[in-house]
Residue, then its C-alpha position, 0 to 999 in steps of 0.5 A: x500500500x502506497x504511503x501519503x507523501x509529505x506534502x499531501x494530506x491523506x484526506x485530499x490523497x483520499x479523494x476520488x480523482x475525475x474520471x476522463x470521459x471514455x473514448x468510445x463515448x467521445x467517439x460515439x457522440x462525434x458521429x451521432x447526426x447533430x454533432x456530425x453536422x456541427x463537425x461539417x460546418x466547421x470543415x465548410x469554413x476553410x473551404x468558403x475562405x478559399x473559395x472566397x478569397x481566389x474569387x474562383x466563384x462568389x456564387x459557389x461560395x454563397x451556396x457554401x455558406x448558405x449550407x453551413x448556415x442551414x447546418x446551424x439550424x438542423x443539428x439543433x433541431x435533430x439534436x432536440x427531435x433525437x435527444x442527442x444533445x450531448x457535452x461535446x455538441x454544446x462544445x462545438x456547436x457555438x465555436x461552429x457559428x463562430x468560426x463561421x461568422x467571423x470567417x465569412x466577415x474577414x473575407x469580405x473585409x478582404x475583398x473590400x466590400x465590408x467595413x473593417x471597423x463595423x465587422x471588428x465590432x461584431x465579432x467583438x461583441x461574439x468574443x464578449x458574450x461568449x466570456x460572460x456566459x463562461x464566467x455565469x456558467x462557472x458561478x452555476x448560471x446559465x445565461x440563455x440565448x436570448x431573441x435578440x441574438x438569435x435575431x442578430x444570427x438571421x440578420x447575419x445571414x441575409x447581410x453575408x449573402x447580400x454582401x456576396x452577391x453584391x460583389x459578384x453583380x454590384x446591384x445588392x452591395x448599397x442592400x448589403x451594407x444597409x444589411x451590415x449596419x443592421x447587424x452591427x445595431x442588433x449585435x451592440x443591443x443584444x450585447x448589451x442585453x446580454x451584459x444586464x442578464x449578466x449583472x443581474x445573475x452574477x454581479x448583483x451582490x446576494x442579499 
């Protein structure tokens, strides 16, 4: 039998170490649909950069990030139909939209048709949120997705696409723009509603 080191008293030697989730568990969760659905938008990301970036052809990538976006709302759906929510899905799943995003915006600030400045704001505001909503969940509350942002969601995909398109026919860029600021306005309000759930939840002091 092992003797209690020095430095270490029994009663912590004592306690149960965590257990690391078996690896036919990962594996299984990683090829259930709405998991292999969240892994597909990420592997999508690259592709719509390239794609974007060579202007091998803007309408290719739209039908690319269109898909991705679609994906975004079936893993969930098939994961609440299926009950397969699991661990490694809400992991994934919001680095998934984001990667996406943010992919999506860099490029078209490469290629000129979005304002830096505006789309720094934006992908702030997702970097934000998502440190709130860790720091909530380590002092045990959850902070859900609120209409605000899920309205933010939509509207960045209608000004992405517009955006892209506009590039390619020069007829919808004014719309894409106009559809940009809109963005930027919903990203600003919901974070800061996403902020006051935050004060309320967590900073207010317990009485």
């Amino acid at each position: 039998m092992s003797q209690p080191t020095a430095d270490a008293p029994p009663a912590l030697l004592d306690r149960p170490r965590p257990v690391p989730p078996a690896p036919e568990t990962v594996r299984i969760e990683i090829w259930n649909l709405p998991n292999a659905l969240t892994l597909f938008r990420i592997f999508l990301v690259p592709v719509l950069v390239v794609v974007l970036l060579t202007k091998f052809s803007n309408f290719l990538g739209l039908a690319i990030f269109l898909v991705a976006a679609i994906t975004d709302f079936f893993d969930g759906y098939f994961a609440r139909r299926l009950n397969k929510t699991t661990r490694l899905g809400a992991l994934l799943d919001p680095i998934a939209d984001k990667l996406l995003m943010s992919a999506a915006f860099i490029s078209l600030v490469e290629l000129g048709v979005a304002r830096a400045w505006i789309v720094v704001i934006i992908i702030g505001r997702e970097f934000a949120v998502s440190g709130l909503r860790a720091i909530a969940a380590q002092n045990g509350v959850t902070i859900a997705a609120s209409p605000l942002g899920k309205t933010k969601t939509v509207a960045q995909v209608i000004a992405i696409s517009l955006l892209i398109v506009g590039y390619e026919l020069g007829e919808f860029r004014f719309t894409g723009e106009l559809a940009l600021w809109v963005v930027m306005l919903f990203a600003i309000v919901s974070g800061i509603d996403y902020f006051i759930k935050f004060s309320r939840a967590v900073l207010r002091p317990q009485s």
